[in-house]
C-alpha positions in Angstrom: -11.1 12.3 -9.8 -13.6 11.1 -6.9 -13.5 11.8 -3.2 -11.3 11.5 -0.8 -13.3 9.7 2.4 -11.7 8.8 5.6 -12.5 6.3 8.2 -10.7 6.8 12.0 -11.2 4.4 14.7 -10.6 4.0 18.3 -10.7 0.9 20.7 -12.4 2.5 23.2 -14.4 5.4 24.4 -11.7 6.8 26.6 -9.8 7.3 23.6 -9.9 10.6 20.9 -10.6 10.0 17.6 -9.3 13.9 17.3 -5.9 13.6 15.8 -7.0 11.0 13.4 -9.5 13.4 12.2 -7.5 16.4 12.1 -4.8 14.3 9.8 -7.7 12.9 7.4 -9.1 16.3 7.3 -5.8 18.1 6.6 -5.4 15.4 3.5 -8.3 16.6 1.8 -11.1 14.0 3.0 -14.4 15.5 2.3 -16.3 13.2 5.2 -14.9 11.0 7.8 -16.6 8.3 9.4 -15.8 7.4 13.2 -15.6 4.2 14.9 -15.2 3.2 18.2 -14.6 -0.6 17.9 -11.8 -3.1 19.2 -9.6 -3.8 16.0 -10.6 -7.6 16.9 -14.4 -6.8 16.4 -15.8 -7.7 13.1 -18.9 -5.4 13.6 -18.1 -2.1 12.8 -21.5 -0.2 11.8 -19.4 2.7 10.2 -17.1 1.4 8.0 -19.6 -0.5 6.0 -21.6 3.0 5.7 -18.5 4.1 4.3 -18.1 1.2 2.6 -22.2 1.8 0.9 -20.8 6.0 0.0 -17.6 4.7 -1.8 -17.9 4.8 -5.5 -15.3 4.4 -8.5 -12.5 6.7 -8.5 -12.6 7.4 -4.9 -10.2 7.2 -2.0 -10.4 5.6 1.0 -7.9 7.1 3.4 -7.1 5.7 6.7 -4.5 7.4 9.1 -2.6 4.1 10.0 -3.2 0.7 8.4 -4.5 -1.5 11.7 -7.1 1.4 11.9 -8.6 -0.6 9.2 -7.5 -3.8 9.2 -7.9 -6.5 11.9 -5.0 -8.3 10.6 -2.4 -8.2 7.9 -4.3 -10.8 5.6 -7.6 -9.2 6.1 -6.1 -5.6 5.4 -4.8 -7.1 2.4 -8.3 -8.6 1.2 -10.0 -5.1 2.1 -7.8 -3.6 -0.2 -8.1 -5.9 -2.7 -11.9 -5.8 -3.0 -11.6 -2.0 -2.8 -9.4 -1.9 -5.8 -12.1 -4.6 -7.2 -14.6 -2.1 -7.1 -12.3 0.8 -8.3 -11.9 2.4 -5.1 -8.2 3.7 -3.9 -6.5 2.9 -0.5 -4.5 5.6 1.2 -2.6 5.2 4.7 -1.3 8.4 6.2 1.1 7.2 8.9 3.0 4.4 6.2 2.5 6.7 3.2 0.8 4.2 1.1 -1.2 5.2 -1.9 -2.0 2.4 -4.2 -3.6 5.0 -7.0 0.1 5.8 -7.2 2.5 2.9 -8.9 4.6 3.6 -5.9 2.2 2.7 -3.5 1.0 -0.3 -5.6 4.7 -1.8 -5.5 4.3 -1.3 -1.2 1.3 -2.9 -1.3 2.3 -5.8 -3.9 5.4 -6.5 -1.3 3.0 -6.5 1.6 0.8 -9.2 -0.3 3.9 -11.2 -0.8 4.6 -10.8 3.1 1.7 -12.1 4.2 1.7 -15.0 1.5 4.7 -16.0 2.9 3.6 -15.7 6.7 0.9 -18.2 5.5 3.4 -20.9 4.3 5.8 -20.4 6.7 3.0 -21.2 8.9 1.7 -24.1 6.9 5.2 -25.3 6.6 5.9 -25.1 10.6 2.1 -27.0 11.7 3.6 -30.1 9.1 7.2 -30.3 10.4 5.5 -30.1 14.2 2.8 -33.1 13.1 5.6 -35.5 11.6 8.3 -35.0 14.3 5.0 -36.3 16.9 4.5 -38.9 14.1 7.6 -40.1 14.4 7.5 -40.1 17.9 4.4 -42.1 18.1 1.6 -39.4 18.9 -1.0 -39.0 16.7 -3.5 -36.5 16.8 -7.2 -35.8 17.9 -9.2 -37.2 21.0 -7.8 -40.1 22.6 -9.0 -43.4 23.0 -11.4 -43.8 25.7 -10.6 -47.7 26.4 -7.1 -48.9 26.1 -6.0 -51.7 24.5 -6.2 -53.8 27.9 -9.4 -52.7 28.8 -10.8 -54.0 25.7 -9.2 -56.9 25.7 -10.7 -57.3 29.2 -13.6 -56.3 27.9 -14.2 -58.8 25.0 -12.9 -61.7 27.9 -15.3 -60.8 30.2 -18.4 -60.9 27.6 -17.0 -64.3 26.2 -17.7 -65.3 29.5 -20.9 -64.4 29.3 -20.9 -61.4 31.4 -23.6 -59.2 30.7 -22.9 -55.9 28.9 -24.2 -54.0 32.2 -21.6 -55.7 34.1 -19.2 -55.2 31.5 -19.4 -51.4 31.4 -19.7 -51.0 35.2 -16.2 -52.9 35.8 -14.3 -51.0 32.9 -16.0 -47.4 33.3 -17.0 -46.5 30.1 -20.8 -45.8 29.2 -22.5 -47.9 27.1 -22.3 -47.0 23.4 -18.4 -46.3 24.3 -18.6 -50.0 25.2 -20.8 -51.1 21.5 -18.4 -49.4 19.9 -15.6 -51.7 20.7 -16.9 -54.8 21.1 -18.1 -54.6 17.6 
């Protein structure tokens, strides 16, 4: 059986990291590491320390899950490449130990969660794209010349306007103009 090593972070330096060390010490953690970090920020100096002192068979203990995850998905990787490498995941607050088969069917159910966030979210982004489709919007930049413009455009240089002229009357800059009278 390896160590037990807990990580504890805060969002900012007004807040104690106390009662998250208490609890990890109470469950048997033989070191815990101390971060204060925004959950958004991907830097976080301590947890890949503790990240380089985990080795097969031990723990990594957390006292609440967003304490180590930024989000659900990324929790879920974490954990993943913990178990990867051998290493257990334990959340105090949730009572989530995936070295127990328990705690493997809570996390198994999370990963099913979040892989169904993902499609429902896919799923959502196409229906919103082909109900503007089939209202006539289409995506990305619009055009910088309309249709009458360029029409205008390509009458005015049969006339032999020069392209100067051209791109002074309709407003656009030059390669803008190129571009469509190609």
């Amino acid at each position: 059986m390896g160590e037990l090593l807990g990580y504890a972070r805060v969002s900012t330096t007004e807040q104690s990291a106390d009662a998250q060390r208490d609890a990890l010490s109470a469950a048997g953690c033989s070191r815990v590491w101390v971060e204060t970090a925004s959950g958004a920020t991907t830097s976080r100096p301590e947890l890949s320390d503790l990240f380089s002192h985990l080795r097969s068979g031990d723990t990594l203990v957390v006292w609440r899950l967003d304490r180590l995850g930024r989000s659900l998905p990324h929790l879920l990787q974490t954990v993943e490449d913990l178990d990867s490498d051998g290493v257990g995941f334990r959340s105090l607050t949730e009572s989530i130990d995936t070295t127990t088969s328990g705690g493997k069917l809570i996390y198994s159910i999370f990963g099913a969660l979040a892989e169904f966030e993902r499609n429902l979210i896919r799923e959502r982004t196409q229906l919103g794209l082909a109900a503007a489709r089939a209202q006539g919007r289409t995506g990305g930049r619009p055009r910088s010349m309309s249709e009458a413009k360029i029409k205008q455009a390509r009458r005015m240089r049969a006339g032999g306007m020069s392209l100067a002229d051209i791109r002074d009357v309709v407003g656009v800059s030059r390669s803008t103009l190129y571009r469509y009278l190609k």
